[in-house]
N, C-alpha and C positions, 0 to 999 in steps of 0.2 A: 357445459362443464365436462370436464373429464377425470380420472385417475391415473397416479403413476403408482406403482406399486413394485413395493424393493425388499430383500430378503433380510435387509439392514437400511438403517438409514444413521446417520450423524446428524444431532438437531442446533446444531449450532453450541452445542456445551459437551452431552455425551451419547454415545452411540445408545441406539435403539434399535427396536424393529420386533419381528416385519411390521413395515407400515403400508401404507395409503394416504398418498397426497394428493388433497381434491383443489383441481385449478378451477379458477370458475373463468368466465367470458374475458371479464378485463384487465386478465394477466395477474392477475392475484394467488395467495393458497387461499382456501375456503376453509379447510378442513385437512389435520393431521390424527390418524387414526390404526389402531389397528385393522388389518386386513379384514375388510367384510363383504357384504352385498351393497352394492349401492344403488339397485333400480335399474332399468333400461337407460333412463336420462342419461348416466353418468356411464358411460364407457370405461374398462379398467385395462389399463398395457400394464404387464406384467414385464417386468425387467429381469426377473430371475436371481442367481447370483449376481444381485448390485450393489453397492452400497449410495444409497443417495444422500446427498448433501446438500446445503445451502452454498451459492454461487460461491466462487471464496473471493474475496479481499485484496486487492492489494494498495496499501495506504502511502506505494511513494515510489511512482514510477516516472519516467520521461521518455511519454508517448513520441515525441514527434523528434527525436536523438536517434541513429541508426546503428545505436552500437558501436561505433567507431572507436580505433583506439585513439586518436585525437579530434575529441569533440570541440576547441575550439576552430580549429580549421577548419570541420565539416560543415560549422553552422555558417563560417564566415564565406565558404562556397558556395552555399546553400539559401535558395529562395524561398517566401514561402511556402508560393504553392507543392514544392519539393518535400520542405517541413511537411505540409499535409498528408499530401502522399505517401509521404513515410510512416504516418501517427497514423494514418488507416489499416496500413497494412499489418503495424505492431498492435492495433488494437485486433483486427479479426484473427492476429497469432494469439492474444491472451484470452480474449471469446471466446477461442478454438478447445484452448487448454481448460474452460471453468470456469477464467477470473473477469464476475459477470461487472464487476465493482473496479477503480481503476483512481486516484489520488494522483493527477499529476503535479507534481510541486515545481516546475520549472521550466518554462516553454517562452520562447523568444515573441511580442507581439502577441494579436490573438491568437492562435495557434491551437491551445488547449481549447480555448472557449470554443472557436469555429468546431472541432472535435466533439465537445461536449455536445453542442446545440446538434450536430449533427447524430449523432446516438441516437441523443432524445427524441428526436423524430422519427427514427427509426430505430428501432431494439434490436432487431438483428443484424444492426450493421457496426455492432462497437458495444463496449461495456456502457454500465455508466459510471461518469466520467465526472469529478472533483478538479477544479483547475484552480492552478493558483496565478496563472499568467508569468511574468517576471517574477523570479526571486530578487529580491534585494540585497545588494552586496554594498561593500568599499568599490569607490573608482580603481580600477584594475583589479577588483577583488575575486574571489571563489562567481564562476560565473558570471563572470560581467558581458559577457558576449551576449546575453539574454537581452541586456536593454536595462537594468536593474541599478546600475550605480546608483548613489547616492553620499555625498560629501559629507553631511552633519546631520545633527539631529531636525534640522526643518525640511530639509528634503525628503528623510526617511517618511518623516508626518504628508507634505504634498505627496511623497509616489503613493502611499497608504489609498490616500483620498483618490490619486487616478485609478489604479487598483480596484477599486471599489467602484467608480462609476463604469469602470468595464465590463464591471456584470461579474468578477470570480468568488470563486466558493469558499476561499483560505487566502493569505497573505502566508509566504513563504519569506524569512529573515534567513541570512547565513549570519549564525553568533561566531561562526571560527570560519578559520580555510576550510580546503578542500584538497582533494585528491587527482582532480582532474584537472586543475586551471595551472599553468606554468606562473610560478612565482607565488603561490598560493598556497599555504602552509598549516594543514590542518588539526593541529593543539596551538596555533594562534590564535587570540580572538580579534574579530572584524568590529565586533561591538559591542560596549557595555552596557552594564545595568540599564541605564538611566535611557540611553538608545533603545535599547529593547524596551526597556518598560512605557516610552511613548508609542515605538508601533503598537503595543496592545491598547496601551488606550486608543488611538487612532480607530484601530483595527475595531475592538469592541464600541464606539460611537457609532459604525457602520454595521453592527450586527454579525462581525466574522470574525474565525479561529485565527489565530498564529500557529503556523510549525514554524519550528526553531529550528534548523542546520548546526547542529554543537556536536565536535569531535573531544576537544580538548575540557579536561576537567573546568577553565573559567569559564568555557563558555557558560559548557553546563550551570555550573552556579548563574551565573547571570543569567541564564534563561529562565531559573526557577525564581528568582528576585523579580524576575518582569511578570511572571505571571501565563506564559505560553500555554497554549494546549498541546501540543505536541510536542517532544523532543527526538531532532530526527539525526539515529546513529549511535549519538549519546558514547564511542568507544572510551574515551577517558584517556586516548592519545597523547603521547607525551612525543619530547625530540626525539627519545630512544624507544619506546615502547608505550609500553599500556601503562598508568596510574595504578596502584593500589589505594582504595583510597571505600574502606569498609563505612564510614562515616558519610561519607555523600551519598552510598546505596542506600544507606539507610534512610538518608532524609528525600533520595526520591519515590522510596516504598511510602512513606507517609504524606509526601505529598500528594497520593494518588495520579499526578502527571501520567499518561500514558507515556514509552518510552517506546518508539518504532525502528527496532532492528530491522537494519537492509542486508540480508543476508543470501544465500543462496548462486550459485556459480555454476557454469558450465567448468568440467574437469579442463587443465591447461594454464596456460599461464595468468597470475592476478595482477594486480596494479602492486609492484614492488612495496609500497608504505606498506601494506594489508600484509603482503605472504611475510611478508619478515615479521609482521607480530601474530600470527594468525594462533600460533599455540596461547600467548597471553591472552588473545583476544576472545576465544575461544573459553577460557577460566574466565576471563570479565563476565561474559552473555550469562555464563551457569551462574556464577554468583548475584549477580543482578536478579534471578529468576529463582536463586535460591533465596533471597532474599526480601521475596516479593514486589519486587518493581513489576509496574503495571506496564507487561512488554506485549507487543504488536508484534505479527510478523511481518515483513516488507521487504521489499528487494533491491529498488534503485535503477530497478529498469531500465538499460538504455545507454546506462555511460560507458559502457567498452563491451569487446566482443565476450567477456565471459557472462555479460548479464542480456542475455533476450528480453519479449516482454511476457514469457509463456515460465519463469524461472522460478514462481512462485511454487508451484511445483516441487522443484529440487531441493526451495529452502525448508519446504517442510521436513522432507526426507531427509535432508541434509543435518537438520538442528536434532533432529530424533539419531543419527550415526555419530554426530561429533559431541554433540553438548549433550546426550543421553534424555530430549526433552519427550516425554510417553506422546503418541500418536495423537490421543484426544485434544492435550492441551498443545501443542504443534497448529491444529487445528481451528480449537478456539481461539487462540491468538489472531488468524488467519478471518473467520469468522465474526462471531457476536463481538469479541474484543473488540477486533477493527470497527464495526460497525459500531459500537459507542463510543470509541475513541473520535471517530469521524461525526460524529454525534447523528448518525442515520441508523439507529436501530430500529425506530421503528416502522425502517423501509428495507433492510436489508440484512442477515449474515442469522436467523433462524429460520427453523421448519416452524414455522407459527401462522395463524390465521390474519389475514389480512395484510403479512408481509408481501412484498412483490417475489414473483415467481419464476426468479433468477435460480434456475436450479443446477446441481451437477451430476451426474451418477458413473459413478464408474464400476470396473467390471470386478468384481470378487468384495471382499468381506476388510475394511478399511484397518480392523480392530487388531486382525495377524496377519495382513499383509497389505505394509503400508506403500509399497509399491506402486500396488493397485490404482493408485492415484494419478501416475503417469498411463491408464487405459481408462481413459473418458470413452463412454457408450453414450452420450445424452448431456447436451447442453439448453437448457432456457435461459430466456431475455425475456422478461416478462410475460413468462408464458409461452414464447416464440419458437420452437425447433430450430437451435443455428447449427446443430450438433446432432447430424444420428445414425448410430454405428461408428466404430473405431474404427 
């Protein structure tokens, strides 16, 4: 056993400290505690000005995409073992950064799962990793390059079932277009109610969540009539803009749905649909969150050059400059949120005992200087040192 000890910590809801996190042998927390003695047994590294955190979250990335700004070509050039290649390398950039947790909703073949199974056997060589394999689209639809078509409602139900004998961890639906597919129109819907609402049955006979891909206010609705666990983007995109539409926020605050905003950008150019509504888009997120919808934070990892897979980062910082969201809940959204949204709370995103010992620390005081988040000094993987020193 050991200790990490921090001048601050963040425990997955709200800042504390000084603590003491006691790891024990098999990568676990034992024990979260004020600063004490703990015997010869337990060794203590003192971190100093840190703040330690629980791993953070990211509930909707696409590991094995290289950022490209046309990801249909690049998949279409691209082999798997390429794909892997890539999904390694974007996983030990978001490792690097913190984000010990990792949701991929979208990956061609196995691709995800090879990734995942690969982690799991080893912790310091990747987060862990949520795959959902293909998403499911329309023939030529939002990401069809994946492998995911599907014509009617019996197909949607067969890919469910392949899906499923594959071994993944979520069934990913596109309810609307998208932003990256040519010809693929994101306040369209790809599928209704009644579509949706068989993938969940489907989905739930085999023991697994639905995220739902919904841009456009119908999808939205139909996602929430089917019954989804997740709702991924959720903007409320219209042909010109954003929706106003105070009546659906309301009824997704009481649905408790979690809603996963993909947010967060390197400074430069966006994908044109975005930057031209980014002010409406921007009042959408605050009202959704003033409103109490149950929001995630997330990033989308991977579909163009302004999203790395390390950008989690910047959406925290980001949503806290633009949409005025305070540092803590930034975090929790990022955190314990994601981690019950994903329904692994009680493996991941608090300082608690018997969670796994994916941890973060970075250098300075999280609480007035959110920054500090971009100077990681310490990364765990179950206990692992993949991270030490900045």
């Amino acid at each position: 056993m050991r200790a990490l000890r921090a001048s601050q910590a963040f425990d997955g809801e709200r800042f504390i400290g000084p603590v003491d996190v006691v790891l024990d042998d098999d990568g676990r927390i034992a024990e979260v505690s004020l600063c004490r003695e703990h015997g010869s047994a337990v060794p203590v590294e003192d971190l100093g000005e840190a703040t330690l955190l629980p791993g953070l979250i990211d509930a909707h990335q696409h590991l094995s995409w290289s950022c490209s700004p046309d990801p249909l070509g690049w998949h279409e050039a691209s082999d798997d073992a390429t794909l892997l290649e890539t999904g390694s390398t974007n996983a030990n950039r978001a490792l690097a950064a913190g984000i010990t947790t990792v949701r991929d909703l979208g990956a061609r073949g196995r691709v995800a799962l090879d990734l995942r199974d690969k982690f799991a056997g080893d912790p310091s060589s990747g987060p862990r990793v949520l795959a959902a394999g293909a998403a499911l689209t329309t023939v030529g639809g939002h990401c069809h390059f994946l492998g995911g078509e599907c014509s009617d409602l019996d197909e949607l139900v067969a890919a469910v079932g392949r899906l499923a004998d594959s071994g993944v961890d979520v069934i990913k639906v596109m309810a609307t277009g998208g932003n990256v597919t040519p010809g693929s129109l994101p306040h369209e819907s790809q599928f209704g109610a009644a579509e949706l609402r068989a993938v969940v049955e489907a989905a739930r006979a085999r023991g697994l969540p639905v995220a739902a891909h919904a841009h456009g206010t119908g999808g939205v609705v139909d996602a929430l009539d089917a019954g989804v666990d997740t709702i991924e983007h959720c903007t409320f995109m219209t042909a010109e803009g954003i929706a106003q539409d105070p009546a659906l926020i309301e009824r997704l605050a009481a649905s408790g749905t979690p809603v996963v905003l993909t947010a967060g950008s390197l400074p430069g150019p966006m994908v044109p649909a975005i930057a031209a509504r980014m002010p409406a888009l921007l009042a959408h997120v605050g009202a959704m969150l003033g409103g109490g919808v149950r929001c995630v934070l997330a990033t989308d990892a991977g579909i163009g050059p302004p999203k790395p897979h390390d950008v989690l980062v910047l959406a925290v910082l980001q949503v806290g400059e633009m949409v005025g969201v305070p540092t803590a809940q930034a975090l929790t959204m990022c955190t314990s949120r994601a981690a019950d949204a994903l329904a692994i709370g009680d493996e991941a995103g608090r300082l608690l005992p018997g969670r796994a010992a994916d941890l973060l620390a970075v250098d300075g005081r999280l609480d007035v200087d959110p920054g500090a988040l971009s100077r990681p000094v310490r990364v765990l993987r179950r206990g692992i040192d993949v991270l030490v020193g900045a």
